[in-house]
ROLUMMI-799601 format. One line per field, with one value per residue (C-alpha): residue number from 1; x, y, z. Coordinates in pm, 1 decimal, always signed. Example, Ala and Ser with C-alpha at 12.3 -4.5 7.8 and 13.67 -1.06 7.14 Angstrom:
2
n: c(1|2)
u: c(+1230.0|+1367.0)
v: c(-450.0|-106.0)
w: c(+780.0|+714.0)
This chain:
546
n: c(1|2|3|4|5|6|7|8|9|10|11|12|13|14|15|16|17|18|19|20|21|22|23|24|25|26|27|28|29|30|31|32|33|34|35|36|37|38|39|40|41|42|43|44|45|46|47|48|49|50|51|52|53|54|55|56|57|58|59|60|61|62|63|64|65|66|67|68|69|70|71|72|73|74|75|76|77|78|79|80|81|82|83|84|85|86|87|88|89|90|91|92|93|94|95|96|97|98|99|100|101|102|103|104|105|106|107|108|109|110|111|112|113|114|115|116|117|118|119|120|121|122|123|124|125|126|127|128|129|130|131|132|133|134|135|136|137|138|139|140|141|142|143|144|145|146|147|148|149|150|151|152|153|154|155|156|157|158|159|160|161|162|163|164|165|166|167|168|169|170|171|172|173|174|175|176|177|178|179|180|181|182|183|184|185|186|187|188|189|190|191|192|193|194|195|196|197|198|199|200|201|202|203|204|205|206|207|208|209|210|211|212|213|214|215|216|217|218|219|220|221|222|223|224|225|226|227|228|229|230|231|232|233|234|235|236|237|238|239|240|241|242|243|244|245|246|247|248|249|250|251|252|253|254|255|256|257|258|259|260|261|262|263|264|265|266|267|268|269|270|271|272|273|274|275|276|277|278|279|280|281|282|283|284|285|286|287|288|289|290|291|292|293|294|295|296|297|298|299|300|301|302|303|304|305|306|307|308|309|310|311|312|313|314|315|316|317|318|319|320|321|322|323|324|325|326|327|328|329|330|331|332|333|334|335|336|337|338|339|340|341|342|343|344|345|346|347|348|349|350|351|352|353|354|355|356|357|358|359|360|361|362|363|364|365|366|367|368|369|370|371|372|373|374|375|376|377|378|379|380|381|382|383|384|385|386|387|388|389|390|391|392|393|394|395|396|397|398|399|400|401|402|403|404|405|406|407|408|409|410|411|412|413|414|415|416|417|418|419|420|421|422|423|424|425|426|427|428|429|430|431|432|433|434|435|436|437|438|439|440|441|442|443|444|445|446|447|448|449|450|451|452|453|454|455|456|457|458|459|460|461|462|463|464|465|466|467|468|469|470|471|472|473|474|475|476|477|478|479|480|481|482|483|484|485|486|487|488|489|490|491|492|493|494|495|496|497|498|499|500|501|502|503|504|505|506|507|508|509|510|511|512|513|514|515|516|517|518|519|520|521|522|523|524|525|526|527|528|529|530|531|532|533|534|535|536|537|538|539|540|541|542|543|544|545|546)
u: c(-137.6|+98.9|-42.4|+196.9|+47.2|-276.3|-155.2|+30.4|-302.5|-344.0|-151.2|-217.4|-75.2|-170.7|-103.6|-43.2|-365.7|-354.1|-342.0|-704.3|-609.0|-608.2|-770.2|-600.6|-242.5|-80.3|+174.2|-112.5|-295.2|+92.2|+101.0|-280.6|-218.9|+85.0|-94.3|-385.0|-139.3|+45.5|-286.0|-478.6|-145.6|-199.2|-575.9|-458.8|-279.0|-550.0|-445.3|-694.0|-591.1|-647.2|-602.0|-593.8|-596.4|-745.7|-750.1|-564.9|-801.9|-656.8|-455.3|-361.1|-330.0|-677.0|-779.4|-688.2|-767.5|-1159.1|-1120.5|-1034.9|-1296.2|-1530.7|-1665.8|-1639.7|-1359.2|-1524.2|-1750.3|-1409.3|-1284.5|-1616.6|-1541.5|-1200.3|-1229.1|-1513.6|-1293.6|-1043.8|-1261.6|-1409.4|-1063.5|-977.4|-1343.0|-1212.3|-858.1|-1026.1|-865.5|-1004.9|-945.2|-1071.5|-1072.5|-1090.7|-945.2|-1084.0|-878.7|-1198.5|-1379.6|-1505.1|-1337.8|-1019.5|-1058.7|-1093.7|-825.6|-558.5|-635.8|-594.9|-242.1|-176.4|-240.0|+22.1|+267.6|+208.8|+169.5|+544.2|+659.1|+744.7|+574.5|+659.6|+577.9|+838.6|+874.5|+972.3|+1099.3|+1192.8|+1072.6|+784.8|+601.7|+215.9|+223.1|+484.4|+283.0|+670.3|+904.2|+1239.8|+1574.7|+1767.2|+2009.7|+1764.8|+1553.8|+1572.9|+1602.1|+1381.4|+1286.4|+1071.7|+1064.0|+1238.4|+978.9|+743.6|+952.3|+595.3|+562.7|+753.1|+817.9|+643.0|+862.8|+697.8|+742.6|+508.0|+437.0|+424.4|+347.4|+687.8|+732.0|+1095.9|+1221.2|+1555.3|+1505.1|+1432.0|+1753.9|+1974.2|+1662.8|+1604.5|+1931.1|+1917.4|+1626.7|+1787.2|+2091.3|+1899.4|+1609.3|+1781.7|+1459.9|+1287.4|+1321.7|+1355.9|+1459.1|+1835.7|+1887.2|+1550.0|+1709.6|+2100.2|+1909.7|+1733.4|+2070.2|+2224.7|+1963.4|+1923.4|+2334.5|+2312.8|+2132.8|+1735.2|+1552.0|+1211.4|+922.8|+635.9|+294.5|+58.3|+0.5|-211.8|-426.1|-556.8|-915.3|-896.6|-803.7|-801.7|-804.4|-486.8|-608.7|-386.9|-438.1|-752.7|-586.8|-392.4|-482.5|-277.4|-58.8|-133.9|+159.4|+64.1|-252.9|-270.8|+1.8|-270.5|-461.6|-320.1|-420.0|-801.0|-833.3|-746.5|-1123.0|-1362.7|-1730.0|-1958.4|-1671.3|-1599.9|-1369.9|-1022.5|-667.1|-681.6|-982.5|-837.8|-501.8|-683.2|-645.1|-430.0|-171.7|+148.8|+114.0|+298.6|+369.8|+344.3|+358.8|+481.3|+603.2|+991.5|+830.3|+735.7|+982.2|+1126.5|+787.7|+706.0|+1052.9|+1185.8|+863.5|+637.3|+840.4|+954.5|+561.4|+504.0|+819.4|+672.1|+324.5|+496.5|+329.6|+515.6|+677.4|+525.7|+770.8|+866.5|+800.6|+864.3|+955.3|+869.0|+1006.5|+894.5|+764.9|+831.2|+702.2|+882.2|+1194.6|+1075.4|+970.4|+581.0|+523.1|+221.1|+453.7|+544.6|+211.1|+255.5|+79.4|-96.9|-455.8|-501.7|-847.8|-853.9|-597.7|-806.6|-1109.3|-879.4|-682.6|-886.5|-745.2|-537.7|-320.1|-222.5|-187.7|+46.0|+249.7|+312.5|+369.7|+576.1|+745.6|+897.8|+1118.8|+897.2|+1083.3|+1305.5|+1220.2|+1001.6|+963.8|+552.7|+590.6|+285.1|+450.9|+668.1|+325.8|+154.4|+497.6|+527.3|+160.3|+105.2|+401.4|+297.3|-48.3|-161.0|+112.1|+294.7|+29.8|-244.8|-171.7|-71.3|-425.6|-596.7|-376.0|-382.8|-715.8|-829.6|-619.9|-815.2|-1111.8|-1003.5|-837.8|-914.1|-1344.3|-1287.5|-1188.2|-882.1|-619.8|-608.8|-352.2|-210.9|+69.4|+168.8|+299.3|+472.9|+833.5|+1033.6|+1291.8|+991.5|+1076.0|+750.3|+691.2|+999.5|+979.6|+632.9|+706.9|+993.3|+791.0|+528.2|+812.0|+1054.5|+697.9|+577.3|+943.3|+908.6|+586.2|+683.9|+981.2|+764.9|+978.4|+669.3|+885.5|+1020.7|+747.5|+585.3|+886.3|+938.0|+585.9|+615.3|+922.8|+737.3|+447.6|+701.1|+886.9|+502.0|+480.0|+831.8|+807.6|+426.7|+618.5|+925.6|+663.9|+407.7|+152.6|-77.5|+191.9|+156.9|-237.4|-182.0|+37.8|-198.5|+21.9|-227.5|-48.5|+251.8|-11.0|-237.0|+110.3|+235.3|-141.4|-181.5|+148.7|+81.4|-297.5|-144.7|+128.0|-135.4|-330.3|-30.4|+36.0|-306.3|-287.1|+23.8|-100.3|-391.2|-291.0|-211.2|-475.1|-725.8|-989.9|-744.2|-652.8|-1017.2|-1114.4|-817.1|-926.2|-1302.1|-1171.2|-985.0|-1327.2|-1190.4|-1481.5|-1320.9|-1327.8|-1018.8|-1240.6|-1444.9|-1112.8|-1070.5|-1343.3|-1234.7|-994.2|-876.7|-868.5|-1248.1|-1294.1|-1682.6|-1743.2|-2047.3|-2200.9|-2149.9|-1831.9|-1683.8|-1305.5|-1209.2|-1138.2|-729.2|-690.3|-364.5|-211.6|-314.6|+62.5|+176.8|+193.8|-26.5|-380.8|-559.9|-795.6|-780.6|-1106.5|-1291.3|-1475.1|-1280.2|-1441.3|-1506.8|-1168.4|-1175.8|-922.3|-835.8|-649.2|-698.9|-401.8|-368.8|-403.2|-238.8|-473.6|-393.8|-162.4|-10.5|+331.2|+636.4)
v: c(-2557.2|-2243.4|-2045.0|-1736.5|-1748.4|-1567.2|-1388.1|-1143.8|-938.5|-823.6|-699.9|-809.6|-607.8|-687.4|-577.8|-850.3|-1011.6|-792.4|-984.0|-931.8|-916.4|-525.5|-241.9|-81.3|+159.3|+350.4|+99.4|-58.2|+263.8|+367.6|+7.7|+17.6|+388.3|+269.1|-70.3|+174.9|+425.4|+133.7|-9.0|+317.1|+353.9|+66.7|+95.0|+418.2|+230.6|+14.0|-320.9|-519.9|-458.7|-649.9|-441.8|-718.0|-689.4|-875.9|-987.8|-1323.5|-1407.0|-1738.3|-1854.5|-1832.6|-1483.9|-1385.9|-1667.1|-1525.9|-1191.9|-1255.8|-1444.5|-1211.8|-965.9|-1181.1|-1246.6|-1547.5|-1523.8|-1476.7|-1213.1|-1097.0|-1081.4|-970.6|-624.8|-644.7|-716.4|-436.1|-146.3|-196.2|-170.3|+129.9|+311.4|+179.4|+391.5|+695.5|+685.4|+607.2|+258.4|+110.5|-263.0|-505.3|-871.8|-855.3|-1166.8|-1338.9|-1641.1|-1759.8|-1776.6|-2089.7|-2113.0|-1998.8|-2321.9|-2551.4|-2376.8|-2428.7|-2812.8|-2831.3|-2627.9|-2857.4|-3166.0|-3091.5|-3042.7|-3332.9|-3546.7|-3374.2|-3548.1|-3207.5|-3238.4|-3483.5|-3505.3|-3399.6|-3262.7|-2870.6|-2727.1|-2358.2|-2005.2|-1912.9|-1587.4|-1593.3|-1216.0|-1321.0|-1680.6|-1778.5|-1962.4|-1737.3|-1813.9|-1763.2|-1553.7|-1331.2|-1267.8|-975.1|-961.2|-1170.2|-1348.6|-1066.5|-1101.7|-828.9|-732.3|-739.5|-593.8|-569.9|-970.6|-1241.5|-1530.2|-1919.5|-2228.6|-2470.5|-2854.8|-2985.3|-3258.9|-3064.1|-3129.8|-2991.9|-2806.9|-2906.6|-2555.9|-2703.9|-2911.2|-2538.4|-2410.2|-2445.7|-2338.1|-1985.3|-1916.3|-1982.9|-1791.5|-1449.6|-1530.1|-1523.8|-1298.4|-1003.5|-769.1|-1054.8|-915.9|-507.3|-296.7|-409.5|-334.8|-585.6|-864.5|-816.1|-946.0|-1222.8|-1365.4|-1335.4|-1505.7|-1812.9|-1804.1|-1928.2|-2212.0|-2306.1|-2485.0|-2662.6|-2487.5|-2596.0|-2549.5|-2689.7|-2598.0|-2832.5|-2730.2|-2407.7|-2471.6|-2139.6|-2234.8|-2465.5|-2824.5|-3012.2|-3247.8|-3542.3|-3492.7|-3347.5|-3271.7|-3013.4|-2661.5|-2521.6|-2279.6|-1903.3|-1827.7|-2156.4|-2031.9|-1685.5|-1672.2|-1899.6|-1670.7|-1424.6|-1754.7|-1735.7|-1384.3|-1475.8|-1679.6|-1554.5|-1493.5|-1790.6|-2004.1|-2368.5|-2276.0|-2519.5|-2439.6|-2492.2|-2282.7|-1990.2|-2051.3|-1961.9|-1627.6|-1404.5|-1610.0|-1497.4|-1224.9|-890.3|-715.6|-817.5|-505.3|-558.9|-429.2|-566.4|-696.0|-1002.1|-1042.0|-1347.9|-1540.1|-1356.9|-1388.7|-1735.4|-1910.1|-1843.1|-1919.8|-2226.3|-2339.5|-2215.1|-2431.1|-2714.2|-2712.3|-2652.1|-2339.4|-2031.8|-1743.5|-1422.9|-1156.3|-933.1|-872.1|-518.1|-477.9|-102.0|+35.8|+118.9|+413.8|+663.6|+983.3|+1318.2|+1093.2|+855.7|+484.4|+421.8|+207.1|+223.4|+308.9|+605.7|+719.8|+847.1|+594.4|+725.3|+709.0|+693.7|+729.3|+1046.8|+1188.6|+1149.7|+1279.7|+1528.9|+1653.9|+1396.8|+1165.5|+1325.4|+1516.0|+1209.7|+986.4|+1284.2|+1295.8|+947.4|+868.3|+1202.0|+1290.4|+945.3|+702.8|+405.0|+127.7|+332.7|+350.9|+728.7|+947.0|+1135.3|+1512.4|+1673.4|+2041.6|+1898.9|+1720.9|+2043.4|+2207.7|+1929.8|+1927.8|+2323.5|+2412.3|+2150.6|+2089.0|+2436.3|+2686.9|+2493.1|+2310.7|+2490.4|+2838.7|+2742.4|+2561.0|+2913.5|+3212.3|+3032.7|+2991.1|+3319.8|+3479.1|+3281.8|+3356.7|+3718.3|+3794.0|+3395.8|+3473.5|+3154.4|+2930.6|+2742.1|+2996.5|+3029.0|+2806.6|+2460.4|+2228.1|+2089.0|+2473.9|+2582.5|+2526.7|+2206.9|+2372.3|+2593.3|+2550.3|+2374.7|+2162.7|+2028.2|+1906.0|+1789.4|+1572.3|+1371.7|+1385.4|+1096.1|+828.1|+972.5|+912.6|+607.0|+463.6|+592.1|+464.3|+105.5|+76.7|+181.4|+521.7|+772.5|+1013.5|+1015.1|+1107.6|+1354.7|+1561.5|+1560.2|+1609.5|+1935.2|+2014.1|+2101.8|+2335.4|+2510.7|+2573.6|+2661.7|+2922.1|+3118.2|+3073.2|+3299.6|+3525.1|+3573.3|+3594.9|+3844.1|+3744.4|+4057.4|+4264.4|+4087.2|+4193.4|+4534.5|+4544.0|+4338.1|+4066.2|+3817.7|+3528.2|+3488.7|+3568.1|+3231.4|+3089.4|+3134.5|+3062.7|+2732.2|+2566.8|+2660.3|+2493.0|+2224.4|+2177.2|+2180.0|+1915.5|+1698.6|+1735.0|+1659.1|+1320.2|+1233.2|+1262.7|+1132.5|+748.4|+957.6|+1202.1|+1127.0|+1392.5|+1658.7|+1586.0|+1538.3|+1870.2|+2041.8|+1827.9|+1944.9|+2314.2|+2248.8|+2101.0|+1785.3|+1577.5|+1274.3|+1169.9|+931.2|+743.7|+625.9|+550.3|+292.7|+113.4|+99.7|-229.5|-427.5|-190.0|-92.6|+273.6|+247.2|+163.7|-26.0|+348.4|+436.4|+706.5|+767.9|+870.8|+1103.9|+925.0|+1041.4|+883.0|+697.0|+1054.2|+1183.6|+1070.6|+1301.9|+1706.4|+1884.3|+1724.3|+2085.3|+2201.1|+2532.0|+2719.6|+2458.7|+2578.4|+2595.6|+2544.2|+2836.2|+2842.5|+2768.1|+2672.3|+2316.0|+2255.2|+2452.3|+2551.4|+2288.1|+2404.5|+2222.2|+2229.0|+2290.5|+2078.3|+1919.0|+1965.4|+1899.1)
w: c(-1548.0|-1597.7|-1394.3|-1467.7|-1846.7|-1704.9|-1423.6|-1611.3|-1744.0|-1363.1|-1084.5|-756.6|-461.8|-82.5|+248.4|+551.0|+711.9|+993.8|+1302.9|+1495.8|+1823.8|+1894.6|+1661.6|+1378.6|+1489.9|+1243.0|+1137.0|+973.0|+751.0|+679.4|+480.1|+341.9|+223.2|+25.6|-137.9|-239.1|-396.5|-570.1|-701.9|-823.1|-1009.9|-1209.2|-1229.5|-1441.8|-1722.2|-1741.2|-1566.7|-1394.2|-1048.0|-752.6|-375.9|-127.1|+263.7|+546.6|+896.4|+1010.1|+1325.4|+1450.4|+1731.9|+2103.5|+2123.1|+2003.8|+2176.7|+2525.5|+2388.2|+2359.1|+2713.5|+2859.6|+2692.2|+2801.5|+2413.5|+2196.5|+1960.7|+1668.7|+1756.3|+1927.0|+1559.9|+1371.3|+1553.1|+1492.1|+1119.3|+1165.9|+1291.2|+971.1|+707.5|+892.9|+919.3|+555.8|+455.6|+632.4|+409.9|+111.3|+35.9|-235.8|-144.5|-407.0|-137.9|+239.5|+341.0|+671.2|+808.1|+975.6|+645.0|+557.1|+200.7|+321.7|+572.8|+259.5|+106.6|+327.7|+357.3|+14.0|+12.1|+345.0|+129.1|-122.7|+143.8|+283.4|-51.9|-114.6|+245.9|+370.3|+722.8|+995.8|+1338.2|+1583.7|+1937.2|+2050.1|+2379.8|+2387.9|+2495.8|+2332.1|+2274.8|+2251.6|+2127.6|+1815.5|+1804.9|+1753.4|+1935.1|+2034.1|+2035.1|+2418.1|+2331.7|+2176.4|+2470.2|+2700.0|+3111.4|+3281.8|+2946.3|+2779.2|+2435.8|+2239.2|+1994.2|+2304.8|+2596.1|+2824.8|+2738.7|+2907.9|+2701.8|+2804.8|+2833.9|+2619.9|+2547.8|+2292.9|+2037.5|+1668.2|+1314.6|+1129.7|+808.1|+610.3|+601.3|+606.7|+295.3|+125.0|+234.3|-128.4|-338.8|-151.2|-175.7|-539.9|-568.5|-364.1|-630.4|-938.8|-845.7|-608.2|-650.7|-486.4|-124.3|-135.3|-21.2|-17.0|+402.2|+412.9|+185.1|+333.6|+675.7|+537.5|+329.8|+680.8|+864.5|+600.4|+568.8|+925.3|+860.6|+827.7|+1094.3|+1021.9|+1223.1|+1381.1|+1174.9|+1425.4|+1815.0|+2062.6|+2335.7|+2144.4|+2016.8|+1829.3|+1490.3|+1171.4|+1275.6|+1179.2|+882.7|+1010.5|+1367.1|+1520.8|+1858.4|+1696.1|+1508.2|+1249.3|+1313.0|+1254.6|+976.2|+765.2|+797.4|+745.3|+445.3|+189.7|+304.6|+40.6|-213.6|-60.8|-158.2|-515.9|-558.7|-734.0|-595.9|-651.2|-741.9|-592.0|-308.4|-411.0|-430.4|-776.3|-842.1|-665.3|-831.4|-1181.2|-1292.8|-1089.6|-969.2|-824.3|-678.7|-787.6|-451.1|-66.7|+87.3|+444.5|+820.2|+832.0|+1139.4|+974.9|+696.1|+811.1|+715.7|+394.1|+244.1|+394.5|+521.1|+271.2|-59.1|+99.3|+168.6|-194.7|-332.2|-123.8|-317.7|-631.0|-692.2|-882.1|-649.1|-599.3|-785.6|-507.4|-106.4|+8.8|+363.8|+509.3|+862.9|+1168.5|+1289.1|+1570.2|+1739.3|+1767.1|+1751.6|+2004.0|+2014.9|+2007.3|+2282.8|+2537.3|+2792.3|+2646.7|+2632.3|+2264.0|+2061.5|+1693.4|+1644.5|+1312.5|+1344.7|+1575.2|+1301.0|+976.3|+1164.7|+1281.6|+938.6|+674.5|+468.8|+203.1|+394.8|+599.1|+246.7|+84.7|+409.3|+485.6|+108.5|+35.5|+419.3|+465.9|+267.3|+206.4|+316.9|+578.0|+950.4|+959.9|+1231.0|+1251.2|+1408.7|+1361.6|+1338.8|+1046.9|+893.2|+827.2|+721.2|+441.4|+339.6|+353.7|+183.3|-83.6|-125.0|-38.6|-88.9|-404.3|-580.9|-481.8|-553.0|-878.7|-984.4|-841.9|-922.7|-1315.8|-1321.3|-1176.5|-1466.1|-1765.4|-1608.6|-1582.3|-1913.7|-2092.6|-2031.0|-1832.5|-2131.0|-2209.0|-2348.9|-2712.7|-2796.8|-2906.6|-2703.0|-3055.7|-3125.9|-2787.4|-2867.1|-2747.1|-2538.7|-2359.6|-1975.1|-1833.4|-2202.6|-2109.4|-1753.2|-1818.4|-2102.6|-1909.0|-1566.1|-1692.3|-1754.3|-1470.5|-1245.8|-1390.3|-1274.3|-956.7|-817.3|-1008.3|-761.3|-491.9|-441.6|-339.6|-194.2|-532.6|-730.0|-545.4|-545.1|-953.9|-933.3|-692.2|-848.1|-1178.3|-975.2|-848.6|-1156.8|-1296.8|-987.3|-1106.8|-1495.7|-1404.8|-1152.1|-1450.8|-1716.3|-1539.5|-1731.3|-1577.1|-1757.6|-2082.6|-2069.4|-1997.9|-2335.9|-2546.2|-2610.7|-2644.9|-2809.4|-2536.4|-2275.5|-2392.2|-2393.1|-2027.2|-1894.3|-2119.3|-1988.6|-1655.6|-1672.3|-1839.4|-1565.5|-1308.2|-1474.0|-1541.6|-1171.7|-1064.9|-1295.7|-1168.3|-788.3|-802.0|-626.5|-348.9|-295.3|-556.0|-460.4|-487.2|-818.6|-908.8|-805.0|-998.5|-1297.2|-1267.7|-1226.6|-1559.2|-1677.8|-1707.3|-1618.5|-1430.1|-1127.7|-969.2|-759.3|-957.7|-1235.7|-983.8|-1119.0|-1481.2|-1511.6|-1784.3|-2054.5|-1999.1|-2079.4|-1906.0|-1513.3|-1387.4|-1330.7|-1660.8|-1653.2|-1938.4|-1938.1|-2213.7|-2578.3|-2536.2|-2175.7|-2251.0|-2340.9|-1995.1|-1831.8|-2110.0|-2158.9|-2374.4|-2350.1|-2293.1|-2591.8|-2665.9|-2620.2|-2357.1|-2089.8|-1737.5|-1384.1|-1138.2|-956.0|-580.0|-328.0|-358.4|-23.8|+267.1|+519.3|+797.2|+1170.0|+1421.7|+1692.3|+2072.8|+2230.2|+1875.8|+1739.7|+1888.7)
């Protein structure tokens, strides 16, 4: 079957299973927050989006984890699995699959992606000796390790000497067709710092890894050898496949292989590049199953310039910040204040610089000083006057009708900090072109034609803004749109897929939707909302900053 033939009417974006052994740290929202921004995106030009994200809830780890909690490990991992959709709620991620490694059809699954592996002669039994790292569930190379054999991703975690019978996976066999593929497809592995490492590490020459562990009862049993369990990554990676099945459908590989298949983005820490970009497309090559199109490796994070670690003492909640600030100013700053794909660095005093001077002082006085003036000299309606007949060359007509594409472009190569900066960039120039006008002067001389001018392009600016926003802090642009008396709500446009113009609860978007990316969608004359802050100033509270 071609299974690329079908896939192509959706987009499919996921974050990584999240490994269940600890609650949610900020590392994980900063990754959700950006696979929710990418898919609302595409929700808005009317593809039929998948969100996916998950928990992967096997192995040794977890295992000891639970132990030592004094719980069984799948209760262990029902809380887990628990506490992210909870924090996911409090962001507003609108995930379409949660993915659970311990769900029964994912089981079934991955026997049948096992299978074709093994049909293919691509795992053999072997024997491994070497350091290994429960934390990583990874065996590490010598020279790699730090003093006293503490693994270097895990400095707090010494490393286990381990000599063991294995199942293998041909990585090695793979070696000549990744290459080929990083040759022909170099958007495959972004952004370029992420792919340079993984052409160095595959230049040096592929080993085949283990993908089964004995002695750990806290897994997938190994179809050709009950004594064994799968191991996590060749587990948790179809897991991404599982997600793709359809409610109330027979749970096989070739069932869930249907309709959406490859995926469009993994979104993913550069902590785990090495099995998303190598690993995984091998495993994929091995079942003869089409690639996904690209894997897009973020960086890490620090705090006021230093390294998160428990030691430190300076690990992120991100559930005491959104109860703290809420979720939109954390979405807009994360999305906006860093890079994506760089290493970032969260200060709290620069936070609320970013997101004040923004959201509140940039955005948001524009929306209410505008609006405050139509109600004041416009009886609250939408100034008398037409986009069609504001000339071309006009200041804001002509920012706005390039922003949509120079957007659009952005957020497609995942460049946030991109497009909320042409975005900004066009409230501001809103804010001057109404300080140069004076549009209060233009009233007290009863020119009433360029006054419905300057006040229509501004509203209009706002509104493009708000559209344009909206994947990053959807109730933001919502209320700007309702005090434009736009009736929509970017929430619920999340439910409208596939070139639907109705959701399940019956909202209706307006009949010229497509043209909302575009400048000039105000009608003259309509009724405005009552105008009313839409972001209020962040406070740090005692004790934050830095």
């Amino acid at each position: 079957m071609n299974y690329s033939a079908t896939a192509r009417k959706s987009f499919v974006v996921t974050t990584p299973l999240y490994y269940a052994n600890d609650i949610p740290h900020i590392g994980h929202a900063y990754t959700t927050m950006a696979a929710d921004a990418i898919a609302r995106w595409q929700r808005l030009k009317y593809r039929d989006v998948l969100l996916i994200t998950g928990t992967d809830e096997h192995g040794q780890k977890i295992e000891r984890t639970a132990l030592a909690a004094g719980v069984d490990p799948q209760l262990y991992c029902d809380r887990i699995a628990a506490k992210f959709d909870s924090l996911w709620s409090k962001l507003d991620i609108r995930y379409d699959r949660f993915s659970r490694t311990t769900a029964p059809n994912h089981q079934l699954i991955v026997k049948d992606f096992f299978q074709r592996a093994w049909d293919g002669g691509d795992i053999y039994k072997g024997t491994q000796q070497g350091w290994y790292c429960v934390s990583c569930e990874e065996f590490k190379e010598e020279r790699d390790l730090l003093a006293d054999k503490h693994c270097p991703l895990h400095p707090s975690k010494q490393v286990e000497w381990r000599d063991e019978t294995n199942y293998f996976f041909r990585l090695s066999k793979y070696q000549t067709q990744l290459e080929a593929l990083y040759a022909e497809r170099p958007d495959f592995i972004l952004p370029n710092s992420r792919r340079n490492e993984v052409l160095k590490f595959v230049a040096q020459g592929l080993q085949d890894f283990s993908i089964s562990r004995v002695n750990v009862d806290w897994g997938i049993p190994f179809p050709a050898d009950p004594q064994q369990t799968i191991y996590v990554w060749f587990d948790a990676l179809v897991g991404y496949i599982t997600a793709l099945l359809d409610p109330d459908v027979e749970p096989t590989l070739e069932n869930a292989l249907q309709q959406r298949w490859p995926i469009n983005v993994h979104l993913i820490g550069k902590d785990i590049l090495r099995f998303h970009a190598v690993y995984w497309p091998a495993m994929l090559m091995s079942a003869g199953l089409p690639l996904p199109d690209r894997v897009f490796a973020h960086g890490y994070f620090t705090k006021d310039g230093k390294k998160i670690s428990k030691s430190e003492g300076n690990a992120i909640d991100p559930v005491e910040l959104v109860d703290r600030y809420g979720a939109e100013p954390l979405r807009y700053y994360f999305l906006k204040g860093i890079e994506f794909g760089q290493d970032g660095d969260f200060n709290e005093t620069r936070f609320a610089e970013i997101v004040n001077a923004d959201l509140a002082n940039n955005l948001g006085n524009l929306v209410n000083r505008t609006l405050n003036m139509a109600k004041k000299y416009c009886q609250g309606l939408v100034p008398n006057c037409h986009a069609e007949d504001i000339d071309p060359n006009h200041p804001l007509k002509t920012i706005g009708r390039e922003l949509g594409a120079k957007v659009s472009l952005a957020y497609e190569n995942l460049a946030f900090k991109d497009a909320c900066e042409a975005i900004i960039d066009l409230a501001h120039a809103s804010n001057k072109y109404i300080d140069d006008l004076a549009p209060w002067a233009l009233f007290k001389q009863d020119k009433q034609a360029e006054l419905a001018e300057v006040l229509y392009a501004a509203l209009e600016s706002a509104r493009l803004c708000a559209y344009l926003l909206s994947p990053i802090v959807p109730k933001i642009s919502t209320d700007i749109y309702h005090q434009l008396g736009l009736e929509v709500d970017f929430d619920r446009v999340c439910n409208i897929t596939n070139n639907a113009t109705v959701d399940p609860e019956g909202l209706k978007l307006p009949s010229d939707w497509e043209r909302h990316q575009e400048w000039g969608i105000l009608t003259a004359n309509s009724l405005l909302g009552e105008p009313k802050p839409i972001f209020a100033k962040l406070e740090l509270t005692n004790g934050s900053g830095g």
